[in-house]
Structure formats: C-alpha cells, structure tokens
mmCIF file of the C-alpha atoms, coordinates in Angstrom:
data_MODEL
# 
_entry.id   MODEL 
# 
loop_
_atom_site.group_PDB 
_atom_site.id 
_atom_site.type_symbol 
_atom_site.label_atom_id 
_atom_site.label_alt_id 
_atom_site.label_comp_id 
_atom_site.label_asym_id 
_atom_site.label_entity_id 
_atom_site.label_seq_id 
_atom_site.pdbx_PDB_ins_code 
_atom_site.Cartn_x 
_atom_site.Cartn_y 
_atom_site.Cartn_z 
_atom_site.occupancy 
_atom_site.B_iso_or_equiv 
_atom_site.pdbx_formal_charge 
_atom_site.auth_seq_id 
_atom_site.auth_comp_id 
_atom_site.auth_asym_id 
_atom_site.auth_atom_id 
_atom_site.pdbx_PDB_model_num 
ATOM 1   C CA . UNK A 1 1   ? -184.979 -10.219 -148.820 1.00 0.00 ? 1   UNK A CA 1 
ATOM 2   C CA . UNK A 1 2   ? -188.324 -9.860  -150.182 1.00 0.00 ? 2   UNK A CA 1 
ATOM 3   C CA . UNK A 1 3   ? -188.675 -9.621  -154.016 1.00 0.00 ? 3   UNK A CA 1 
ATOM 4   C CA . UNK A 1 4   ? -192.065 -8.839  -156.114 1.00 0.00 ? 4   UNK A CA 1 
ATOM 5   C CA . UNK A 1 5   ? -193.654 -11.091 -157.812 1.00 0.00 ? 5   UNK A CA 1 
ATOM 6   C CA . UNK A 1 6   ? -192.785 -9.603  -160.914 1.00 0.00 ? 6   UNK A CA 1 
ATOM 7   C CA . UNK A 1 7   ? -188.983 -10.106 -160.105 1.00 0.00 ? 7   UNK A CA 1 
ATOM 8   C CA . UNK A 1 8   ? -189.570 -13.721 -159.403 1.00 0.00 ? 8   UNK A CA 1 
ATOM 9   C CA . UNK A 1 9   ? -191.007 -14.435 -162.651 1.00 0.00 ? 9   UNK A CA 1 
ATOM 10  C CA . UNK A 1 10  ? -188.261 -12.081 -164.505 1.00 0.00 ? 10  UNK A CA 1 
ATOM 11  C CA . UNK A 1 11  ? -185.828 -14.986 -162.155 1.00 0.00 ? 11  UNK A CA 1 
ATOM 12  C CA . UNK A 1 12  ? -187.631 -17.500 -163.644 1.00 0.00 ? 12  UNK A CA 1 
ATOM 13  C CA . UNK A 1 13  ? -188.215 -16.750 -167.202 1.00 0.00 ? 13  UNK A CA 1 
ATOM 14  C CA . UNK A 1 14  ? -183.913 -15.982 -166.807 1.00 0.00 ? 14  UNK A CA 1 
ATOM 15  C CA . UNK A 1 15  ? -183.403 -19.597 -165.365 1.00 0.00 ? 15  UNK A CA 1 
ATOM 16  C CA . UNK A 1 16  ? -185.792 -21.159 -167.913 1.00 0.00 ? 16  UNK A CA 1 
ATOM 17  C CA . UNK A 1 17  ? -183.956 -19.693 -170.788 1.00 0.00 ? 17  UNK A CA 1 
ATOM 18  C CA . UNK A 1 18  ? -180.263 -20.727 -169.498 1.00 0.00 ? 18  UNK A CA 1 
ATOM 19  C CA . UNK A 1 19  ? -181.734 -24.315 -168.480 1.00 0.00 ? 19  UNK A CA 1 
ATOM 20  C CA . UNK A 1 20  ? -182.923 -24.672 -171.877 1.00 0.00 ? 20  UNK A CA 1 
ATOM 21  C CA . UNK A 1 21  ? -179.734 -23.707 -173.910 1.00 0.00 ? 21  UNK A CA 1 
ATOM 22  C CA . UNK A 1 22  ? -178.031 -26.391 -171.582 1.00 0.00 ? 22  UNK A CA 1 
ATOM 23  C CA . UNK A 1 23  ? -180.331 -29.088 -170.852 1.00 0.00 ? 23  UNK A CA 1 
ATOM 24  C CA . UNK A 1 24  ? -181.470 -29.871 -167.647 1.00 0.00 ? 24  UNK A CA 1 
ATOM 25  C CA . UNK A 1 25  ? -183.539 -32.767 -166.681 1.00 0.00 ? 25  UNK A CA 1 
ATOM 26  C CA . UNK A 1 26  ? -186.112 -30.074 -165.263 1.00 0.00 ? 26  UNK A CA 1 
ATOM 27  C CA . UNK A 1 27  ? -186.004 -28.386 -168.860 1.00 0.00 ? 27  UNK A CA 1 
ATOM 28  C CA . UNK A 1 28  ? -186.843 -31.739 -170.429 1.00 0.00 ? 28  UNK A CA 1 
ATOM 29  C CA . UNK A 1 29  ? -189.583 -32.705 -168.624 1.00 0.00 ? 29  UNK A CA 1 
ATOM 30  C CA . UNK A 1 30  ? -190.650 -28.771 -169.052 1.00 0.00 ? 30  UNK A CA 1 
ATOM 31  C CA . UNK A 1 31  ? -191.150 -30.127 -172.449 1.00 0.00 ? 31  UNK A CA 1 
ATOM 32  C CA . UNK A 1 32  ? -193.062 -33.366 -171.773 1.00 0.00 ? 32  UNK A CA 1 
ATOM 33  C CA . UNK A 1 33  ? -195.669 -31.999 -169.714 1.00 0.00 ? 33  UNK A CA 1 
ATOM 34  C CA . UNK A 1 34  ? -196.167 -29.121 -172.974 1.00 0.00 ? 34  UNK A CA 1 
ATOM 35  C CA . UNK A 1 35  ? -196.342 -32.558 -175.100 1.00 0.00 ? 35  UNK A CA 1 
ATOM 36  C CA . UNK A 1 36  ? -198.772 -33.747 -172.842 1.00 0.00 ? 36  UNK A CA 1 
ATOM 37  C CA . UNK A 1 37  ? -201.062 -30.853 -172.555 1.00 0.00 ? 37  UNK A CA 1 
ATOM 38  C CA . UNK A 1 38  ? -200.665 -30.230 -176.641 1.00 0.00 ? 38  UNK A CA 1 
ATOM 39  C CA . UNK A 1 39  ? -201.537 -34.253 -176.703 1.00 0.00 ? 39  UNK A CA 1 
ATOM 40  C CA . UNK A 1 40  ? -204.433 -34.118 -174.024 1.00 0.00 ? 40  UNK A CA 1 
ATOM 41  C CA . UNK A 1 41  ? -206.032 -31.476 -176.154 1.00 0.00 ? 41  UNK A CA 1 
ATOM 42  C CA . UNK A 1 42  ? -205.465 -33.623 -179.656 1.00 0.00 ? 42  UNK A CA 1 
ATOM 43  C CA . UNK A 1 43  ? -207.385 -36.391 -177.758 1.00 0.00 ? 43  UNK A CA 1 
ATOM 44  C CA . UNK A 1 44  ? -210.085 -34.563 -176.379 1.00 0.00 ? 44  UNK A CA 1 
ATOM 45  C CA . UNK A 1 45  ? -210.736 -33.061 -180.451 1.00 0.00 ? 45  UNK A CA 1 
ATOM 46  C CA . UNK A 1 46  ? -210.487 -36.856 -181.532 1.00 0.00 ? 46  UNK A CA 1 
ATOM 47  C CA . UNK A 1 47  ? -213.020 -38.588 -179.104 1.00 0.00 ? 47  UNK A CA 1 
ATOM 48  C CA . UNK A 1 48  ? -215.543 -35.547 -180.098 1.00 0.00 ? 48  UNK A CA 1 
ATOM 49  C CA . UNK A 1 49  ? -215.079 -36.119 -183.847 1.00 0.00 ? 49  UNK A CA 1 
ATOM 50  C CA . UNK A 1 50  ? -214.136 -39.928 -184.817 1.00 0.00 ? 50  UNK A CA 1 
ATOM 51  C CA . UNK A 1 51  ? -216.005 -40.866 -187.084 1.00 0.00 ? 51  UNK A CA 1 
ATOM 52  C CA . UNK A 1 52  ? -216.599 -44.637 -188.754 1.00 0.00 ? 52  UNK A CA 1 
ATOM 53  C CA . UNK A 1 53  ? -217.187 -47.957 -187.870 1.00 0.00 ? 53  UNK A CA 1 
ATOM 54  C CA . UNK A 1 54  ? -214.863 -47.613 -184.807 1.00 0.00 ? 54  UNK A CA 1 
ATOM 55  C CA . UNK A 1 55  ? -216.152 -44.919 -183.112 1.00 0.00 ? 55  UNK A CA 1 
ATOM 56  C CA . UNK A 1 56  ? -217.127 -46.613 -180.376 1.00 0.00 ? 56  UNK A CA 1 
ATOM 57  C CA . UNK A 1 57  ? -214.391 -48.041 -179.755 1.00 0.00 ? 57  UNK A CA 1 
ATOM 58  C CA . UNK A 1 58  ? -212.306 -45.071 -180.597 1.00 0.00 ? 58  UNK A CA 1 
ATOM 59  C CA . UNK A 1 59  ? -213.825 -42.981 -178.279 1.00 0.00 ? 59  UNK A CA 1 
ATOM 60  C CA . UNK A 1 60  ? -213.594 -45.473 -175.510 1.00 0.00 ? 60  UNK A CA 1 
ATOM 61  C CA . UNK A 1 61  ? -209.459 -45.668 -176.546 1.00 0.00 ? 61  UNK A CA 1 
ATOM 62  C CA . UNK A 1 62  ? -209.337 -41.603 -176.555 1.00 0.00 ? 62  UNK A CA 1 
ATOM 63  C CA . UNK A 1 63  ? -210.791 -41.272 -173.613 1.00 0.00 ? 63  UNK A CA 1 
ATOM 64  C CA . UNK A 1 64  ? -209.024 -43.961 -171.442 1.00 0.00 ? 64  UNK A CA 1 
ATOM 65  C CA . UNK A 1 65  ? -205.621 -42.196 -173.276 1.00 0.00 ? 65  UNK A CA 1 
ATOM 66  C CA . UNK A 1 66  ? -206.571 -38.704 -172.211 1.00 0.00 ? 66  UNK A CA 1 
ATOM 67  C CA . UNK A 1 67  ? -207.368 -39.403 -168.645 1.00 0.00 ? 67  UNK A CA 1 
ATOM 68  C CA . UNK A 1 68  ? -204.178 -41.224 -168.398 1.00 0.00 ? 68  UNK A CA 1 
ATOM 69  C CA . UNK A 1 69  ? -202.523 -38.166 -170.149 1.00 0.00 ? 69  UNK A CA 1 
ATOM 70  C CA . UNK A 1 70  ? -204.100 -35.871 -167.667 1.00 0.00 ? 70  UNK A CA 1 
ATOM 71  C CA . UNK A 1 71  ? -202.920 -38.145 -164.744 1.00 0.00 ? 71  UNK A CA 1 
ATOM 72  C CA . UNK A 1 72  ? -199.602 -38.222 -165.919 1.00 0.00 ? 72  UNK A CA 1 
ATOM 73  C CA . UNK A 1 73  ? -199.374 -34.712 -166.416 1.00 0.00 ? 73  UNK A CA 1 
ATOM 74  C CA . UNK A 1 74  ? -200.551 -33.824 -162.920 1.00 0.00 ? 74  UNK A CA 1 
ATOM 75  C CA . UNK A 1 75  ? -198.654 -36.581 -161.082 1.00 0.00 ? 75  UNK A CA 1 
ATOM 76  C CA . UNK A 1 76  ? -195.467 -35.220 -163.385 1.00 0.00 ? 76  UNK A CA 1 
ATOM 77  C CA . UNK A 1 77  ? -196.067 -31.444 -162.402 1.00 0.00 ? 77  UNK A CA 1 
ATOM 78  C CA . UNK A 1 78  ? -195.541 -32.593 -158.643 1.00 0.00 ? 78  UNK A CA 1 
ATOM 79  C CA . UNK A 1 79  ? -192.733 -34.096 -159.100 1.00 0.00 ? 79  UNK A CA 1 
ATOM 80  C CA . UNK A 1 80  ? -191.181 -31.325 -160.508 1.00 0.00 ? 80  UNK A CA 1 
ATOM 81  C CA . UNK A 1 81  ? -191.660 -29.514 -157.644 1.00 0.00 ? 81  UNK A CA 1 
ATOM 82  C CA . UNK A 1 82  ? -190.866 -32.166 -155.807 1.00 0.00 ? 82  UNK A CA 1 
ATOM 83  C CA . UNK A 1 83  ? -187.349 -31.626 -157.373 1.00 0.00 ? 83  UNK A CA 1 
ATOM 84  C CA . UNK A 1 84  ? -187.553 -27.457 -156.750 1.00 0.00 ? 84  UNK A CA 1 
ATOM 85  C CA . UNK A 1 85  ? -188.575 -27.236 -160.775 1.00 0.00 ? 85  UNK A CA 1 
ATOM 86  C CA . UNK A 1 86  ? -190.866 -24.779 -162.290 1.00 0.00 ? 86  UNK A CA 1 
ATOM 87  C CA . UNK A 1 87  ? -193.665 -26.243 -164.383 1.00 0.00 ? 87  UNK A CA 1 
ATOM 88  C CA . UNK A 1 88  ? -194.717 -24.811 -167.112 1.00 0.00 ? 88  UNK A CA 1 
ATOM 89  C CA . UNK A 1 89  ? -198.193 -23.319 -166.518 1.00 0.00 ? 89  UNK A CA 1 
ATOM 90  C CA . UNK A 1 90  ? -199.522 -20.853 -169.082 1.00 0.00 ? 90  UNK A CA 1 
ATOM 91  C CA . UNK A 1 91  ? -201.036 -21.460 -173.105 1.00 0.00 ? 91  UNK A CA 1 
ATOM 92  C CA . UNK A 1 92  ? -197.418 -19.646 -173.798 1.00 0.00 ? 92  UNK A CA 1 
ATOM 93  C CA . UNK A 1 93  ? -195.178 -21.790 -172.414 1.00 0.00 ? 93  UNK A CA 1 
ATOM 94  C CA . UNK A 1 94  ? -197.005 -24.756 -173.450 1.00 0.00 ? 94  UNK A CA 1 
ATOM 95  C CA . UNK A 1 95  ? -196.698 -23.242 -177.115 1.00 0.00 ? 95  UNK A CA 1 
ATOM 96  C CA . UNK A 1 96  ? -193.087 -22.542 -177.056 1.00 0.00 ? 96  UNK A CA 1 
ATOM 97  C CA . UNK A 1 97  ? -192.142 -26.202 -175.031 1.00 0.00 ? 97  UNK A CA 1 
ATOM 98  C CA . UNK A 1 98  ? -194.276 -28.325 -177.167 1.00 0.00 ? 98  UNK A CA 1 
ATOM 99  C CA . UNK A 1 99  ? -192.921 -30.539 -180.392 1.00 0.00 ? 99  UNK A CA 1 
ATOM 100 C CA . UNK A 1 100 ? -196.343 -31.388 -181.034 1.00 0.00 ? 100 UNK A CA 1 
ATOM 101 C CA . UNK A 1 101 ? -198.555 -30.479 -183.934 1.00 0.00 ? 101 UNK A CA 1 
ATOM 102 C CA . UNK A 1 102 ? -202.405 -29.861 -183.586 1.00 0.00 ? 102 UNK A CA 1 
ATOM 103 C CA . UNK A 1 103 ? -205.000 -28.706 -186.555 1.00 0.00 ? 103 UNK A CA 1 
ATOM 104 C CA . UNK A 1 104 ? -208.500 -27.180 -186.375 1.00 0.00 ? 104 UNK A CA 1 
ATOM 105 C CA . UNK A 1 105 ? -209.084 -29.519 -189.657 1.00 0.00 ? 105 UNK A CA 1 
ATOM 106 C CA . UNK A 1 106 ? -207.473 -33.017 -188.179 1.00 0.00 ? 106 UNK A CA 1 
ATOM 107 C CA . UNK A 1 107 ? -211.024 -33.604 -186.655 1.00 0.00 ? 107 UNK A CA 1 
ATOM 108 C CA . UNK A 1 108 ? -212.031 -34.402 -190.248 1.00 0.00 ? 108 UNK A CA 1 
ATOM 109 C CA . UNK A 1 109 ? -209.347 -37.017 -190.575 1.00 0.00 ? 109 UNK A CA 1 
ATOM 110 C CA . UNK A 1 110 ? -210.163 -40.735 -190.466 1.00 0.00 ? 110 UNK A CA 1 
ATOM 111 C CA . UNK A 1 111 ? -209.884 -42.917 -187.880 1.00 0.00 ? 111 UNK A CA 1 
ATOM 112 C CA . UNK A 1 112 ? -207.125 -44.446 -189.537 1.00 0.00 ? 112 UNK A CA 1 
ATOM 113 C CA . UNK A 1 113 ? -205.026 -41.237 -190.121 1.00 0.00 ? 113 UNK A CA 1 
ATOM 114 C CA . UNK A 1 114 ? -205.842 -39.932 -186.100 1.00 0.00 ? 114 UNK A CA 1 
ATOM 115 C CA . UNK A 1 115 ? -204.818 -43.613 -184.962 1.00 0.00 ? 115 UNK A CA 1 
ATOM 116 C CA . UNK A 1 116 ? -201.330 -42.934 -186.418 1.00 0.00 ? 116 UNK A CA 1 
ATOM 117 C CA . UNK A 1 117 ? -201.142 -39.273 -185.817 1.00 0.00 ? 117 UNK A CA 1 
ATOM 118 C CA . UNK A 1 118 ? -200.894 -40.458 -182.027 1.00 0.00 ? 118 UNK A CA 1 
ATOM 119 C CA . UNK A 1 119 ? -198.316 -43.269 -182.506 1.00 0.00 ? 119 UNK A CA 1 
ATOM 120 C CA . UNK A 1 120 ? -196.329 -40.443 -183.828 1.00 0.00 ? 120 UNK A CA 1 
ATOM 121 C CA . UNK A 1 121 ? -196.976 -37.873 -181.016 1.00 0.00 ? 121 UNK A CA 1 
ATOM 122 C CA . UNK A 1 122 ? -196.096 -40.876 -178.566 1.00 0.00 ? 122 UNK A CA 1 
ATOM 123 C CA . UNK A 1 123 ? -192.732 -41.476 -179.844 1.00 0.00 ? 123 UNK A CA 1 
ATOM 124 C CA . UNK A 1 124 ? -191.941 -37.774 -180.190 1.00 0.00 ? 124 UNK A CA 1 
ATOM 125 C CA . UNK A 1 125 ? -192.900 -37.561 -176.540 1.00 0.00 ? 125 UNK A CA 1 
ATOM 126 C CA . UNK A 1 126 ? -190.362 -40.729 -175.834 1.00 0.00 ? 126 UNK A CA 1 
ATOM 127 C CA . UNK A 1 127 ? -187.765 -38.667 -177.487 1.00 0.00 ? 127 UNK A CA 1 
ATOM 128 C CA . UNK A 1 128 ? -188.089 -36.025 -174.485 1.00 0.00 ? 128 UNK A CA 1 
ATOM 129 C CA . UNK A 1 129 ? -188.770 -38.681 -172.043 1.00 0.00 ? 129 UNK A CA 1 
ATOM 130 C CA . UNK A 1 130 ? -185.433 -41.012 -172.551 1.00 0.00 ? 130 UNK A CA 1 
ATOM 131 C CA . UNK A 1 131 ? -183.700 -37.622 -172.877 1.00 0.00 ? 131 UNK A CA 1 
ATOM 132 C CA . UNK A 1 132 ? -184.957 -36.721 -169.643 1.00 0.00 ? 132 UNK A CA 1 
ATOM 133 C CA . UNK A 1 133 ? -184.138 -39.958 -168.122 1.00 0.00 ? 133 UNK A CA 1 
ATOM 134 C CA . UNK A 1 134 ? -180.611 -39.121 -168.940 1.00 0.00 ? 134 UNK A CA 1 
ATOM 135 C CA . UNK A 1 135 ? -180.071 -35.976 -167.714 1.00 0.00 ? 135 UNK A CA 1 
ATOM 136 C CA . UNK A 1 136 ? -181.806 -37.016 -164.741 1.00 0.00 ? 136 UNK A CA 1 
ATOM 137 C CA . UNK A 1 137 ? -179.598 -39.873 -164.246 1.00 0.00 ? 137 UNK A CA 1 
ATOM 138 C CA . UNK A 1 138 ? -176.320 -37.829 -164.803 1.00 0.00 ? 138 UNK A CA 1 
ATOM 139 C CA . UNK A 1 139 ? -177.629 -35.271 -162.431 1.00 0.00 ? 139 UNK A CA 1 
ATOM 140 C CA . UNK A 1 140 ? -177.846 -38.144 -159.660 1.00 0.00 ? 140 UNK A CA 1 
ATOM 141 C CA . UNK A 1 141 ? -181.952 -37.043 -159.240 1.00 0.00 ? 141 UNK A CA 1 
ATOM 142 C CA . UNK A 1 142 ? -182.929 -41.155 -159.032 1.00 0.00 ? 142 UNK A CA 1 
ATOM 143 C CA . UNK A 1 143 ? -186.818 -40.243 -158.164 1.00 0.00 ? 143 UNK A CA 1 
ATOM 144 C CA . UNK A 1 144 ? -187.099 -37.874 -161.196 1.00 0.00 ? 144 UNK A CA 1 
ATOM 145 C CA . UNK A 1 145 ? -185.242 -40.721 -163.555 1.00 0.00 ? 145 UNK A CA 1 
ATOM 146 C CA . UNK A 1 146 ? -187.734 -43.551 -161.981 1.00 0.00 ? 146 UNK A CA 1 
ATOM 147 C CA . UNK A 1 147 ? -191.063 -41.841 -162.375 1.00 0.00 ? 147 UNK A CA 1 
ATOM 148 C CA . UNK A 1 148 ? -189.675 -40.489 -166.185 1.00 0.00 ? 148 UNK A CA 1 
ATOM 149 C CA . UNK A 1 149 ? -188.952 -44.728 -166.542 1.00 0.00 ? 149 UNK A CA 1 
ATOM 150 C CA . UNK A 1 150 ? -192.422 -45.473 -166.178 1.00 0.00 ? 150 UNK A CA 1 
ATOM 151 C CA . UNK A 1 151 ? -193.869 -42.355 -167.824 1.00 0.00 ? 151 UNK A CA 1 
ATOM 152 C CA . UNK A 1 152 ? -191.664 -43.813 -170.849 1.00 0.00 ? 152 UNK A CA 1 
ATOM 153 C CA . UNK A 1 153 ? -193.220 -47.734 -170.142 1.00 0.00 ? 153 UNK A CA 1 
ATOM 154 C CA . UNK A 1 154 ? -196.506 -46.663 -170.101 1.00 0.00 ? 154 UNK A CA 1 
ATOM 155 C CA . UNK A 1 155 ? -196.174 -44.657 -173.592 1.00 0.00 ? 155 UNK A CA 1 
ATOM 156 C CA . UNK A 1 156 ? -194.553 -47.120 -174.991 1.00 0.00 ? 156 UNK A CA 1 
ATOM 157 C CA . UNK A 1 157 ? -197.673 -49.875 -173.944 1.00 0.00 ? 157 UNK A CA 1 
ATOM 158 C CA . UNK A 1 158 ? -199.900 -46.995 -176.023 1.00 0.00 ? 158 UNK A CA 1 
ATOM 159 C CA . UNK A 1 159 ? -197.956 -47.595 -178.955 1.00 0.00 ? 159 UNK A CA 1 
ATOM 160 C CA . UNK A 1 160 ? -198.121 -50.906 -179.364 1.00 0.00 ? 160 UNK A CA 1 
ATOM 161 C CA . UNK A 1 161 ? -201.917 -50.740 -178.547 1.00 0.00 ? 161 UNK A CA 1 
ATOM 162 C CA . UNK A 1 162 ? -202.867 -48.116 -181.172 1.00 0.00 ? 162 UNK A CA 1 
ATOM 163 C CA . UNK A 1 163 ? -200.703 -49.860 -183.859 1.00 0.00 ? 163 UNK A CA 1 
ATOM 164 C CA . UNK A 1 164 ? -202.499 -52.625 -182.919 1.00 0.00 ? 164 UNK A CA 1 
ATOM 165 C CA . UNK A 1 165 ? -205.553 -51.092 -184.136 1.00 0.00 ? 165 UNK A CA 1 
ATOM 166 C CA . UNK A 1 166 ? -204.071 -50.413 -187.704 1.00 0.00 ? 166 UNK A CA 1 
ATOM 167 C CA . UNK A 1 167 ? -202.611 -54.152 -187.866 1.00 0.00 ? 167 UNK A CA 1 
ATOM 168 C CA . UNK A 1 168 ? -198.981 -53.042 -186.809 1.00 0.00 ? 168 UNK A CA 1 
ATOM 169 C CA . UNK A 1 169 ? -196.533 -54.519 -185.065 1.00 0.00 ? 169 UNK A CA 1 
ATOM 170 C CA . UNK A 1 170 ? -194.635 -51.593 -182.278 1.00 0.00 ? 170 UNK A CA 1 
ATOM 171 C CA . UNK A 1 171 ? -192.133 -50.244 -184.356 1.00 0.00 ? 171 UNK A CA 1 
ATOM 172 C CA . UNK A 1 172 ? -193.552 -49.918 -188.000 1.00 0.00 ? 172 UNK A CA 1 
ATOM 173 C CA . UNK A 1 173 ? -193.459 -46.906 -189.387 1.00 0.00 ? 173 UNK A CA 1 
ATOM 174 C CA . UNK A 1 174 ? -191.341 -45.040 -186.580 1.00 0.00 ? 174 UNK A CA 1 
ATOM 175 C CA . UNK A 1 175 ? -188.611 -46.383 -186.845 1.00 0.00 ? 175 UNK A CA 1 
ATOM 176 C CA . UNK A 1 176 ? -185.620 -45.319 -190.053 1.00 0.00 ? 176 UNK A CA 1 
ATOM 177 C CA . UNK A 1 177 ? -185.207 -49.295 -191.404 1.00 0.00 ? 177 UNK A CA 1 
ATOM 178 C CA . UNK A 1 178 ? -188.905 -48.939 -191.547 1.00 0.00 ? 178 UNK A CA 1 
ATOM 179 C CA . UNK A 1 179 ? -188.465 -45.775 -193.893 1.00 0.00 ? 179 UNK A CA 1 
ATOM 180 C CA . UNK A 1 180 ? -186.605 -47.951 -196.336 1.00 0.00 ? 180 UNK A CA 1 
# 
C-alpha cells in the first residue's frame, strides 16, 4: 500500500500526539533534542555577546558546550531512528517540545546571570533525560536507556563546571533544601 506523503505526516503528527498524552521513551527524548536545539541556540547568542572580564574564557566554555550540544543532538537523533522514532525536525516542533526559555534581551545579561541561566536549562533538560531513562527502561529498549545514561552524565559534568565558575558547589540553587 502506498500512502502520500501528506498521509504519512497526518500518521505521524496522530502518533506524536497519542505518544505524548502517554509517555513514551521516544516522546521524551522528542523533548530533549527540542531542549537541546532551544539550548544550542541560547549558547550560540551567549558566546556572541558575553561581555566582562571573562569573556574569554566564557566564550571558550560556550563554545566547547555548544559543539557538545550539537553532537549530542545529532548522535541522539540517530538513535531515535535507530529505535523506529520520529525526531522532531521543524522550528514548530522544536517550539511546542521545548521547556526551555530564550530572550532577544538575555544577550545583555551578565556573565554571571547567563552562567546560571544554563545550570538551570541543564537540570530542566535532566528532568526529561532521567524521565526518559525510565520509560526506556520499562519499555525493555536497553540501547536507548544507555546512550540517555550518558547524555544525563555528561550534563550533569556541565553543571558542576559552570557552578564552578560562580563559586558553587553542584547542587546549589537547584535543588528545594537549597530554596530554604
């Protein structure tokens, strides 16, 4: 049977829709690579506009951060279709999937205040990512959970490097004791 490619997408926009009222581990990690091409773009605004006494080594930080967010979205997008998954591909989706934030007027920030916009964005991403790592688990897909595992290592390695930079230990300001 030979359907249009119009009635494909129609199937897929259906599929997306139910997977994401019940979560899937493919809907999850739907979301993480929106998060990471929300936070790819957040980087690439920062390392054009830091400004201060750190720029230099800002810039060096953003950029080492966004190539490894570009990787990671790439290497993630094959193995969703490694797993028979849609990725998300267009501006749209990446809209409606994202929990990320971005501003126009956050390139006049400080260095300070981008610094721990992105410890935030990190651990909203982990939020998708150990859900993820769940589902996957439950839904006995062991390459899926494994590659999620180290997305989730490696952002959690970029937290404790950018609080670094504003004198923090991993956890301060993320987590609710913290709030107190």
């Amino acid at each position: 049977m030979t359907t249009s490619v119009e009635e494909r997408y129609q199937a897929e926009l259906k599929q997306s829709d139910v997977d994401h009222h019940t979560p899937t581990a493919g809907a999850m990690t739907g979301h993480i690579v929106a998060n990471l091409v929300v936070l790819a773009n957040k980087l690439q605004q920062a390392k054009w506009y830091v400004k201060g006494p750190e720029r230099l080594a800002l810039k060096q930080m953003f950029d080492q951060l966004l190539t490894t967010v570009r990787r990671q979205r790439d290497e993630l997008g094959d193995r969703l279709l490694a797993e028979g998954e849609v990725v998300p591909s267009t501006t749209k989706a990446f809209t409606e999937y994202t929990m990320l934030t971005e501003a126009g007027q956050n390139k006049y920030q400080t260095a300070d205040w981008l610094v721990n916009d992105f410890v935030h964005d990190y651990d909203t991403s982990n939020l998708f990512v150990t859900r993820a790592i769940k589902l996957a688990e439950k839904e006995d897909r062991p390459a899926l959970a494994q590659f999620l595992t180290a997305l989730l290592a490696e952002n959690l390695q970029t937290i404790v490097e950018l609080q670094a930079f504003l004198g923090n230990d991993a956890r301060i300001g993320l987590d609710d004791d913290d709030e107190d």
